[in-house]
Biopython code that builds the backbone (N, CA, C, O; Angstrom):
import numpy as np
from Bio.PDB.StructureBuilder import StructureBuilder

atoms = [
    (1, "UNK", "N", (3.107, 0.027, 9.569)),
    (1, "UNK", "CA", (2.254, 0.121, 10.749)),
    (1, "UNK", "C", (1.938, 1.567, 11.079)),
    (1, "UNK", "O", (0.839, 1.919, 11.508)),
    (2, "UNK", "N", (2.751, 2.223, 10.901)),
    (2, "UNK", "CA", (2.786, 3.867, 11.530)),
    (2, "UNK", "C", (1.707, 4.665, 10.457)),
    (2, "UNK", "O", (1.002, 5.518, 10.998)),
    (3, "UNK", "N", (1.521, 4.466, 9.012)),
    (3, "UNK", "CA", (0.919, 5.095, 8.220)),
    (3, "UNK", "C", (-0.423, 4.119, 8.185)),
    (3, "UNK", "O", (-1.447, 4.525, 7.636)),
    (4, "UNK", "N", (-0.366, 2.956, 8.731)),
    (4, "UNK", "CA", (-1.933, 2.387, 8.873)),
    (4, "UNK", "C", (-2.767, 3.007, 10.157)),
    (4, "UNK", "O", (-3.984, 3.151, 10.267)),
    (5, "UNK", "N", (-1.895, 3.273, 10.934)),
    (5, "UNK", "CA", (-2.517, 3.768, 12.467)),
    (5, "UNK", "C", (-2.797, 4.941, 12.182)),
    (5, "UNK", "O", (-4.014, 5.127, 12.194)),
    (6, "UNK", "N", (-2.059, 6.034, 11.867)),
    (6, "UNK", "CA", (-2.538, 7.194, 11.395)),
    (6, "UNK", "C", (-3.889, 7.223, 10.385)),
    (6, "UNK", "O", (-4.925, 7.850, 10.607)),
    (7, "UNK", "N", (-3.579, 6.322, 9.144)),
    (7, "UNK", "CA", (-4.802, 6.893, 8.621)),
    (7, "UNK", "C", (-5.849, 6.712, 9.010)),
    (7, "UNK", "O", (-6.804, 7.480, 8.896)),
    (8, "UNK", "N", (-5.812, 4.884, 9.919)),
    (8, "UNK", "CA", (-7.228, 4.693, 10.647)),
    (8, "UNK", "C", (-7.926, 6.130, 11.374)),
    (8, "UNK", "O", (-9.031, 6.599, 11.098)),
    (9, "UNK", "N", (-6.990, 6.636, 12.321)),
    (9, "UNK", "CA", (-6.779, 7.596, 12.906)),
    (9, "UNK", "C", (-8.047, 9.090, 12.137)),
    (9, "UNK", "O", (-8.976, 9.527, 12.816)),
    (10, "UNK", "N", (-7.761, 9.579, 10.749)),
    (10, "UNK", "CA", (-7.653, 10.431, 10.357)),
    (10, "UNK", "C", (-9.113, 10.213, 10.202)),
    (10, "UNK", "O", (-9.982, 11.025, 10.521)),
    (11, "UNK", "N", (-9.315, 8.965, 9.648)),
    (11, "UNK", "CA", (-10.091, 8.012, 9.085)),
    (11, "UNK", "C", (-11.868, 7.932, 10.359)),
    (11, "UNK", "O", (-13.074, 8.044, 10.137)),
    (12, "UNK", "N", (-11.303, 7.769, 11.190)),
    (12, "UNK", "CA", (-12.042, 7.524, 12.380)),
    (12, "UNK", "C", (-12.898, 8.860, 12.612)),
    (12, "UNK", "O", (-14.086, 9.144, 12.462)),
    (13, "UNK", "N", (-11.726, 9.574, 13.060)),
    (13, "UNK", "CA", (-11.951, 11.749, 12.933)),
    (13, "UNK", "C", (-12.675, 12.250, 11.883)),
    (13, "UNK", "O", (-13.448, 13.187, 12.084)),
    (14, "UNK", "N", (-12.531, 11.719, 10.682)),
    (14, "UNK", "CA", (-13.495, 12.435, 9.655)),
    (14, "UNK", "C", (-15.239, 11.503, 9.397)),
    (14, "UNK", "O", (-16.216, 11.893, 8.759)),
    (15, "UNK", "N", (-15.099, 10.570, 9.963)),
    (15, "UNK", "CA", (-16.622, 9.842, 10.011)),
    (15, "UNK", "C", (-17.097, 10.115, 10.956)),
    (15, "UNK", "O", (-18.324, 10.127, 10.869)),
    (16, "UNK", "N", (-16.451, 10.534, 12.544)),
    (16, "UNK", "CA", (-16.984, 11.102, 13.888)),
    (16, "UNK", "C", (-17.689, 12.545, 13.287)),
    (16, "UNK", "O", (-18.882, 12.781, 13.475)),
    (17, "UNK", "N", (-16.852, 13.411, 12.593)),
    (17, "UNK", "CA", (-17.327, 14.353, 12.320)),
    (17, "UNK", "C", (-18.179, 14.587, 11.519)),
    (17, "UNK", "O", (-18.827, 15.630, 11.605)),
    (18, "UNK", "N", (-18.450, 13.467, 10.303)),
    (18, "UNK", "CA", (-19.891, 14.049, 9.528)),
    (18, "UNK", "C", (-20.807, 13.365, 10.459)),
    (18, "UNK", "O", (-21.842, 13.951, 10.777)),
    (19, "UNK", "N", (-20.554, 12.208, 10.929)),
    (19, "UNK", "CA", (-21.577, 11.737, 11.813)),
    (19, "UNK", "C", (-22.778, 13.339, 12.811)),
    (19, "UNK", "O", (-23.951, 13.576, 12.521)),
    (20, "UNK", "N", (-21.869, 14.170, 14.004)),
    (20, "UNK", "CA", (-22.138, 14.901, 14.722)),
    (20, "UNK", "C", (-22.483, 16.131, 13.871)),
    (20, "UNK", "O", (-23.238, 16.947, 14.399)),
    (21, "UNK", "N", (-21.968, 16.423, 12.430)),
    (21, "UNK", "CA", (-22.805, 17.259, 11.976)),
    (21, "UNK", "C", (-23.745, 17.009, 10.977)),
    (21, "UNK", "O", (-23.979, 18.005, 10.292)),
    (22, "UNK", "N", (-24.308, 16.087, 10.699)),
    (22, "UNK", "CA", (-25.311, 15.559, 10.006)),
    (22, "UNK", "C", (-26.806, 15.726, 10.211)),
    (22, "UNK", "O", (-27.601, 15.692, 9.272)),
    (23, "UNK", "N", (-27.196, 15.929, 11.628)),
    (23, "UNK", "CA", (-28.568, 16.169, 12.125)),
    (23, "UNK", "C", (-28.733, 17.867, 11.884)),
    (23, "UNK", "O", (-29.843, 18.393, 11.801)),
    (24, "UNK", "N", (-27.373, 18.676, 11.781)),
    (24, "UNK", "CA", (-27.946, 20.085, 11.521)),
    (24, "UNK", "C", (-27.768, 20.362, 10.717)),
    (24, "UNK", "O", (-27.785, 21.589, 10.615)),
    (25, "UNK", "N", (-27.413, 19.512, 9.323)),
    (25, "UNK", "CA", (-27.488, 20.056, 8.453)),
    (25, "UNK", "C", (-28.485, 19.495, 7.474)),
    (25, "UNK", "O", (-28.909, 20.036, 6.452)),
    (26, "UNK", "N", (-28.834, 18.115, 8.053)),
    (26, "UNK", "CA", (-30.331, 17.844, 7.358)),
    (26, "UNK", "C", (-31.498, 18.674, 7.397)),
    (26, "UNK", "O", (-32.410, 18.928, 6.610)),
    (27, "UNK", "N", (-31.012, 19.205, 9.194)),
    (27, "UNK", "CA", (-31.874, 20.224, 9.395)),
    (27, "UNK", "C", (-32.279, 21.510, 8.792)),
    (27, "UNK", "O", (-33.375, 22.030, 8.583)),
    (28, "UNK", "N", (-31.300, 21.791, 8.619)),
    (28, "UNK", "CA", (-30.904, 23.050, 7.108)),
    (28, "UNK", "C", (-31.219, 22.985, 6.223)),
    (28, "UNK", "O", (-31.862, 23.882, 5.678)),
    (29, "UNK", "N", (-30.853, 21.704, 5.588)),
    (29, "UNK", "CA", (-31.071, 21.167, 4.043)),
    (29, "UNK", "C", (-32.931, 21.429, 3.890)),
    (29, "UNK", "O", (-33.503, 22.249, 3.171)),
    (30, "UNK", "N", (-33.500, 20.481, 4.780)),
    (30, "UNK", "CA", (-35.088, 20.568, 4.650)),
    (30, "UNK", "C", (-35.536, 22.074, 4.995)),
    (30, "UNK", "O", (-36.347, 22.695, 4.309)),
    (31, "UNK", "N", (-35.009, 22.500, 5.954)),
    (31, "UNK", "CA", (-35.933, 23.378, 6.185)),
    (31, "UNK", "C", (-36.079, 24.734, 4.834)),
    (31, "UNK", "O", (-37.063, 25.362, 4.443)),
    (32, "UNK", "N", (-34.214, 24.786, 4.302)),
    (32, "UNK", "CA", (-34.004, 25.014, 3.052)),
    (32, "UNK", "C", (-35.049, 25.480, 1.868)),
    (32, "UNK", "O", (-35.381, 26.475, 1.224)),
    (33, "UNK", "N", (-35.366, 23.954, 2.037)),
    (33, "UNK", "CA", (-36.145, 23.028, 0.949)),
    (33, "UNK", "C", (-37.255, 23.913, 0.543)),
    (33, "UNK", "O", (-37.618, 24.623, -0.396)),
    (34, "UNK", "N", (-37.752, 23.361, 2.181)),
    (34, "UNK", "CA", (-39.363, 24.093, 2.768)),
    (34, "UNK", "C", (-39.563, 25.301, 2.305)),
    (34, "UNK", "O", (-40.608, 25.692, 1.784)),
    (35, "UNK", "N", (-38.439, 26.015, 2.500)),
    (35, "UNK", "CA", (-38.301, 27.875, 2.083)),
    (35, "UNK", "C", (-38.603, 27.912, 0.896)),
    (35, "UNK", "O", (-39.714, 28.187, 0.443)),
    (36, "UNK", "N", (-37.451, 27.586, 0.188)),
    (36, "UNK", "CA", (-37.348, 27.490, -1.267)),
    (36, "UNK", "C", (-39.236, 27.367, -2.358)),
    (36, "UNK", "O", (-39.801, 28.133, -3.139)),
    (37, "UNK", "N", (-39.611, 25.826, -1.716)),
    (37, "UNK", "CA", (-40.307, 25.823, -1.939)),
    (37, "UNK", "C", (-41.897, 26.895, -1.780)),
    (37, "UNK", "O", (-42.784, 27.148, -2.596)),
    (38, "UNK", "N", (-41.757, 27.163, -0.847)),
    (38, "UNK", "CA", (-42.722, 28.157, -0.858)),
    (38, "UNK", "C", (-42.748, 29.627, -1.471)),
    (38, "UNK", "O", (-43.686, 30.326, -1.854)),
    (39, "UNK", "N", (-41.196, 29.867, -1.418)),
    (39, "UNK", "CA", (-40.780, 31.126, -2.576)),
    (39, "UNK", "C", (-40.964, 30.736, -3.659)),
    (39, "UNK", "O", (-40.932, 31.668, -4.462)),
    (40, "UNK", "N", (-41.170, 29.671, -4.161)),
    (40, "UNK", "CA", (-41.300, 29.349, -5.737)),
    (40, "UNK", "C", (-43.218, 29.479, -5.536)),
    (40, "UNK", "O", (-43.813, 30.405, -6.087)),
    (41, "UNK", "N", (-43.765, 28.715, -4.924)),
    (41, "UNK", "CA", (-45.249, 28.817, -4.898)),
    (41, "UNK", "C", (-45.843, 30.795, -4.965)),
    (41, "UNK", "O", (-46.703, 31.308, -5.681)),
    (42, "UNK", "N", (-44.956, 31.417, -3.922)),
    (42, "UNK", "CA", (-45.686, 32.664, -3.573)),
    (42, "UNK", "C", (-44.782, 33.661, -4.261)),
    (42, "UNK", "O", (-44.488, 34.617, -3.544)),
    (43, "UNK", "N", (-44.240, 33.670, -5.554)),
    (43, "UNK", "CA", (-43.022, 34.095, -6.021)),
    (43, "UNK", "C", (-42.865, 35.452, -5.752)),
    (43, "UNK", "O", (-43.121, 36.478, -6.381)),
    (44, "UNK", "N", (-42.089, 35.057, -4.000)),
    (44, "UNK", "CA", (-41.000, 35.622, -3.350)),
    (44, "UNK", "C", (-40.057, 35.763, -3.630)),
    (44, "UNK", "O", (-39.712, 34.710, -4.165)),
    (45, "UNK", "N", (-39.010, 36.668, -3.648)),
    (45, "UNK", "CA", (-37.563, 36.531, -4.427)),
    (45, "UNK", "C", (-36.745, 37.134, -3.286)),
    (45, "UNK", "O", (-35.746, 37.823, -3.495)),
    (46, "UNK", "N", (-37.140, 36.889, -2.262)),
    (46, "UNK", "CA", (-36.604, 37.449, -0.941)),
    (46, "UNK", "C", (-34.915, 36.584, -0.647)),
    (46, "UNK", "O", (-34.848, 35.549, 0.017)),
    (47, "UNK", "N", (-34.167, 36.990, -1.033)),
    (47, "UNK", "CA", (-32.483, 36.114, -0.454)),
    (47, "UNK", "C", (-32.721, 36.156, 0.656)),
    (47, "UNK", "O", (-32.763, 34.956, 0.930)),
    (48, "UNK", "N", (-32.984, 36.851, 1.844)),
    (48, "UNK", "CA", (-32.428, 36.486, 3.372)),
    (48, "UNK", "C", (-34.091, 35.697, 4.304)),
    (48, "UNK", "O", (-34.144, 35.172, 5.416)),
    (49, "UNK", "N", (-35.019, 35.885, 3.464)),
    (49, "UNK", "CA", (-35.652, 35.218, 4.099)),
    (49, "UNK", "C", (-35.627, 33.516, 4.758)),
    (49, "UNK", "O", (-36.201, 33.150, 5.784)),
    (50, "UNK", "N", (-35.012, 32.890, 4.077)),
    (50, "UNK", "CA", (-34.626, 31.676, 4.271)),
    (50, "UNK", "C", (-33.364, 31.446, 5.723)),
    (50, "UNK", "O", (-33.314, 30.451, 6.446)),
    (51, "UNK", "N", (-32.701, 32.355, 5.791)),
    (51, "UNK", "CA", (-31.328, 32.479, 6.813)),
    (51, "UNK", "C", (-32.188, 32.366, 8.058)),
    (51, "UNK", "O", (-31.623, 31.531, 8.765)),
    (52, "UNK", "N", (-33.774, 33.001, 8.943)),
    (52, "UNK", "CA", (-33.828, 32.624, 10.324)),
    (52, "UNK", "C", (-34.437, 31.500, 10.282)),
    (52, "UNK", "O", (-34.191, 30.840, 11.291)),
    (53, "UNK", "N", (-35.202, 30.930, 9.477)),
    (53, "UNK", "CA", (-36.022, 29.789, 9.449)),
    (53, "UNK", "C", (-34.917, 28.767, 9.487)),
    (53, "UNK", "O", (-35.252, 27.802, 10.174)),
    (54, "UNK", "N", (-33.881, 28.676, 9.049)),
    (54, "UNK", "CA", (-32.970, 28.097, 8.632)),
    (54, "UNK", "C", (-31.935, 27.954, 10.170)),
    (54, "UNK", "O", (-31.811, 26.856, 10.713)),
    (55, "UNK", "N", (-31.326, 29.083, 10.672)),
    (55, "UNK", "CA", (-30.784, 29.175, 11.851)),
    (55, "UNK", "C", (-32.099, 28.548, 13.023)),
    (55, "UNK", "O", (-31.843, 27.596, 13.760)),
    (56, "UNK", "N", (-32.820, 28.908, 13.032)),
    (56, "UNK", "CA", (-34.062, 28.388, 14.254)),
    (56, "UNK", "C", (-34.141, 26.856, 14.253)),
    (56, "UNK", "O", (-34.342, 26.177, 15.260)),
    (57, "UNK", "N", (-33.979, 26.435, 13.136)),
    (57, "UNK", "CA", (-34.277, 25.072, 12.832)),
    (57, "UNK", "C", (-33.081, 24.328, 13.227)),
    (57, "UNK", "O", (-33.197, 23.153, 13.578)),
    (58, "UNK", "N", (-31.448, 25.159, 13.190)),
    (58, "UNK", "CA", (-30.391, 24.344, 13.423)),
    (58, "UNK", "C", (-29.892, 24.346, 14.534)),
    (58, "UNK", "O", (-28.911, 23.689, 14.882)),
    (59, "UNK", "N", (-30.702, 25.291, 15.366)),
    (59, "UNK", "CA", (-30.732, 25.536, 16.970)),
    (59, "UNK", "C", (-31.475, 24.577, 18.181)),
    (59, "UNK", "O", (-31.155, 24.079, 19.260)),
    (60, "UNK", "N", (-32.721, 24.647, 17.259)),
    (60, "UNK", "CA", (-33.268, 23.514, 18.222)),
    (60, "UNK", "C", (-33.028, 22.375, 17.562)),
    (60, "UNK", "O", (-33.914, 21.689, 18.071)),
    (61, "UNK", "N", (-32.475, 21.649, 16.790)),
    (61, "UNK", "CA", (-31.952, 20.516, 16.323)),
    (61, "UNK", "C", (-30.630, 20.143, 17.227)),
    (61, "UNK", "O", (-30.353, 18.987, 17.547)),
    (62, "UNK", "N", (-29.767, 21.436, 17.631)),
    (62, "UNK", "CA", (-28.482, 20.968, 18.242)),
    (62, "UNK", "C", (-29.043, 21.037, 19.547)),
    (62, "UNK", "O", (-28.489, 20.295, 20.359)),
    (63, "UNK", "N", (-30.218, 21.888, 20.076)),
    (63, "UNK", "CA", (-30.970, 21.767, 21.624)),
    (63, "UNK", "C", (-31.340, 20.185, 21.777)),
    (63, "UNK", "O", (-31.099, 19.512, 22.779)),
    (64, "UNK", "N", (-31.796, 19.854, 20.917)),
    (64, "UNK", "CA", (-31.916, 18.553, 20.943)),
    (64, "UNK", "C", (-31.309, 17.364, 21.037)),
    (64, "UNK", "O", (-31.533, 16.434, 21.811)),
    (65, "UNK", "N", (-30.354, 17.499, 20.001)),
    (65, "UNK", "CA", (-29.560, 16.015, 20.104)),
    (65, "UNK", "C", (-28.261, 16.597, 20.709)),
    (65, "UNK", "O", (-27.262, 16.141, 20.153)),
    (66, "UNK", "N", (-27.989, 17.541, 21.764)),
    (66, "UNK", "CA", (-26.739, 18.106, 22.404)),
    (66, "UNK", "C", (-26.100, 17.064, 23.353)),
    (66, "UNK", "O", (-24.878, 16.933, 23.418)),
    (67, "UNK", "N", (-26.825, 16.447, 23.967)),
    (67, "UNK", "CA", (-26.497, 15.435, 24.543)),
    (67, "UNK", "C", (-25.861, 13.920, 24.097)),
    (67, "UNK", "O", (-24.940, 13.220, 24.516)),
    (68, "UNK", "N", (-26.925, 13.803, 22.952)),
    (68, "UNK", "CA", (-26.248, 13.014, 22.134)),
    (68, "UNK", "C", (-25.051, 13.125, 21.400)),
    (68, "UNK", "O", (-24.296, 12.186, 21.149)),
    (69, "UNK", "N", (-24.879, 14.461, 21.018)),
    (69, "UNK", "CA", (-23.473, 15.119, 20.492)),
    (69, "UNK", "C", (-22.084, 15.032, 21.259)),
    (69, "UNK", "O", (-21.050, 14.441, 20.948)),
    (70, "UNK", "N", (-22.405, 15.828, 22.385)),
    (70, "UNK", "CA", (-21.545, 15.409, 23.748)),
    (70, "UNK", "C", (-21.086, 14.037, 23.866)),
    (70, "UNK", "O", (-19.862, 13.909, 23.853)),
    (71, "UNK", "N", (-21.866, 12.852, 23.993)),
    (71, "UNK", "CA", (-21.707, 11.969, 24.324)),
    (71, "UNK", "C", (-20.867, 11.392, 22.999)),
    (71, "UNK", "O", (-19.698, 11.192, 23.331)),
    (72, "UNK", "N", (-21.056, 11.144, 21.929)),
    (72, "UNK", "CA", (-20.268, 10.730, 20.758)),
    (72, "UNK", "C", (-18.839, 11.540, 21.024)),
    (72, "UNK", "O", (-17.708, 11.152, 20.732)),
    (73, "UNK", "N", (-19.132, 12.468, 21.504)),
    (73, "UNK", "CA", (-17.289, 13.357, 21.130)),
    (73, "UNK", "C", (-16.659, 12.619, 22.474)),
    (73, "UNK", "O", (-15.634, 12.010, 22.167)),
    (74, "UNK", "N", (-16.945, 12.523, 23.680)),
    (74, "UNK", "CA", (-16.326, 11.893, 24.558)),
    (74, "UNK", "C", (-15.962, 10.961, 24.094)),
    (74, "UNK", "O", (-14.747, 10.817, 23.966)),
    (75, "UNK", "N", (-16.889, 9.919, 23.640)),
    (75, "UNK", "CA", (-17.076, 8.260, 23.205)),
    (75, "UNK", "C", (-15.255, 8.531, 22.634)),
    (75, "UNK", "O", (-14.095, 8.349, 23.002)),
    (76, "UNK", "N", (-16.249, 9.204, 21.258)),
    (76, "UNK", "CA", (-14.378, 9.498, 20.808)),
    (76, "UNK", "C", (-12.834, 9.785, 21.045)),
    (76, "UNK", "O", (-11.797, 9.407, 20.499)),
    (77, "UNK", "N", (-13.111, 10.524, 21.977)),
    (77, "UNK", "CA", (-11.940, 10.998, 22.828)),
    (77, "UNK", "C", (-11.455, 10.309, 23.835)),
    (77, "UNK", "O", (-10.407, 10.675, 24.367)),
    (78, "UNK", "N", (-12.230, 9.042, 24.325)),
    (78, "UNK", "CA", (-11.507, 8.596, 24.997)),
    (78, "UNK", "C", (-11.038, 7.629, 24.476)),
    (78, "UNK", "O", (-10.011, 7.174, 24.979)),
    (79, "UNK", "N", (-11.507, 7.094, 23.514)),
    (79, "UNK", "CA", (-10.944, 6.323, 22.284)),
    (79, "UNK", "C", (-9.622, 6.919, 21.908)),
    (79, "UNK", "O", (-8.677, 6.296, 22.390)),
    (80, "UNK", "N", (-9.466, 7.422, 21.554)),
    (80, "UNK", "CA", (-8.224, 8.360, 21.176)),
    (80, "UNK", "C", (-7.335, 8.426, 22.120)),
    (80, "UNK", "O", (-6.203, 8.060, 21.807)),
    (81, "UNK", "N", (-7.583, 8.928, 23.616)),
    (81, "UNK", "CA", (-6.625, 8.687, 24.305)),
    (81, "UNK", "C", (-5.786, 7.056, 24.850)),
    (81, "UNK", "O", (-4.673, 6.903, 25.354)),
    (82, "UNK", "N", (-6.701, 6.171, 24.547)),
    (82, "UNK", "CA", (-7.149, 5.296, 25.118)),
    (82, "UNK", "C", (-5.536, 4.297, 23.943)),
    (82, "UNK", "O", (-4.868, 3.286, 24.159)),
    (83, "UNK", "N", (-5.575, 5.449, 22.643)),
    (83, "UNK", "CA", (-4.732, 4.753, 21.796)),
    (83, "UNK", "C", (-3.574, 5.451, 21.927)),
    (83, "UNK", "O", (-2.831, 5.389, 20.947)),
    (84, "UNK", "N", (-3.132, 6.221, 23.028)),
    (84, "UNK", "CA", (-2.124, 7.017, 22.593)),
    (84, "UNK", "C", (-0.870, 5.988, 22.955)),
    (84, "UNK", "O", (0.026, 5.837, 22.125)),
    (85, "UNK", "N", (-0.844, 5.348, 24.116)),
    (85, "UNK", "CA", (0.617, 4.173, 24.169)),
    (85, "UNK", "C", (0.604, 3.360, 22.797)),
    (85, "UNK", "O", (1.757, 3.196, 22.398)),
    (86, "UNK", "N", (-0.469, 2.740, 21.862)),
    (86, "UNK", "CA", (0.029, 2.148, 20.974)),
    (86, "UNK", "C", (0.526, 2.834, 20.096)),
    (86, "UNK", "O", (1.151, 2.217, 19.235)),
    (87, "UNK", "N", (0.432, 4.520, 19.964)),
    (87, "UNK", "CA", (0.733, 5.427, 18.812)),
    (87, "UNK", "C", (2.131, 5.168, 19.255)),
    (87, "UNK", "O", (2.891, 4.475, 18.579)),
    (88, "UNK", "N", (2.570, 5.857, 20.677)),
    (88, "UNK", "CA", (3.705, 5.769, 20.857)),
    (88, "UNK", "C", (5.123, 4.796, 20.702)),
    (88, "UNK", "O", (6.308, 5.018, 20.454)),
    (89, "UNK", "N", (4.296, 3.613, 20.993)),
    (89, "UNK", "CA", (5.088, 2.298, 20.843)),
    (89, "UNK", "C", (5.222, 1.753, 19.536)),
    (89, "UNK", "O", (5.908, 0.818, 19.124)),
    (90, "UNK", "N", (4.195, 2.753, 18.796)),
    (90, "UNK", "CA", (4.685, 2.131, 16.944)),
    (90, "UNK", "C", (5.317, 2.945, 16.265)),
    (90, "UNK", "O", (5.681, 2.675, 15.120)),
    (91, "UNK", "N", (5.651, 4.515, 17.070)),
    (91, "UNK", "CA", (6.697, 5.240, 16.242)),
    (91, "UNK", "C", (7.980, 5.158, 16.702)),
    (91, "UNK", "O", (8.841, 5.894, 16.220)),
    (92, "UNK", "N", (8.238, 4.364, 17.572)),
    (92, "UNK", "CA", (9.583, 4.084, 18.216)),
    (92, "UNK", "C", (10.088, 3.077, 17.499)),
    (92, "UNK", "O", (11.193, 2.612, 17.780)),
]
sb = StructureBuilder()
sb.init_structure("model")
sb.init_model(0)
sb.init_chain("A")
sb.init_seg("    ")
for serial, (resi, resn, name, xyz) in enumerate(atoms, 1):
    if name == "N":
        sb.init_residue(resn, " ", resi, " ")
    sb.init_atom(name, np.array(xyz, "f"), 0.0, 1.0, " ", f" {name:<3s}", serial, name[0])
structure = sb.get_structure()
C-alpha cells in the first residue's frame, strides 16, 4: 500500500507538471520553428536571433494561460493535502 500511494503520488506530480509546462513550450517549439525556418529561407546564420522571439512568445503565452496555470496548481495542492491523513494512516 505505502509504495502504491507514493508512486500514484510521484505519478500524479510528474503529469501535473508536463501538463502546466506544455503551453510554453509549444510555444517555444513553434515559434523556434518559425525562426529556424526563416534563417534557412534568408540564410541567416545568426545563433541569438531566435532567443527574443522565442522569450516574447513564452511570456505572453504564460500572460495568458496564468490563470489557468494557477488554478491547476491549486486544483493540485489541495488534492495533495486533501491526501495527507491517508498518507499518514498507511505508514503507520
Amino acid at each position: 500500500m505505502e509504495r502504491d500511494f507514493v508512486i500514484g503520488l510521484c505519478r500524479e506530480a510528474l503529469l501535473v507538471t508536463l501538463i502546466l509546462s506544455a503551453p510554453a513550450l509549444l510555444a517555444s517549439l513553434l515559434v523556434g520553428l518559425a525562426v529556424s525556418l526563416f534563417q534557412a529561407t534568408t540564410q541567416i546564420q545568426e545563433q541569438t536571433l531566435s532567443f527574443v522571439p522565442k522569450m516574447v512568445a513564452v511570456f505572453f503565452v504564460l500572460l495568458l494561460s496564468g490563470n489557468w496555470l494557477i488554478a491547476e496548481t491549486v486544483k493540485f495542492s489541495v488534492r495533495l493535502f486533501e491526501q495527507i491523513p491517508r498518507a499518514v494512516s498507511s505508514f503507520q
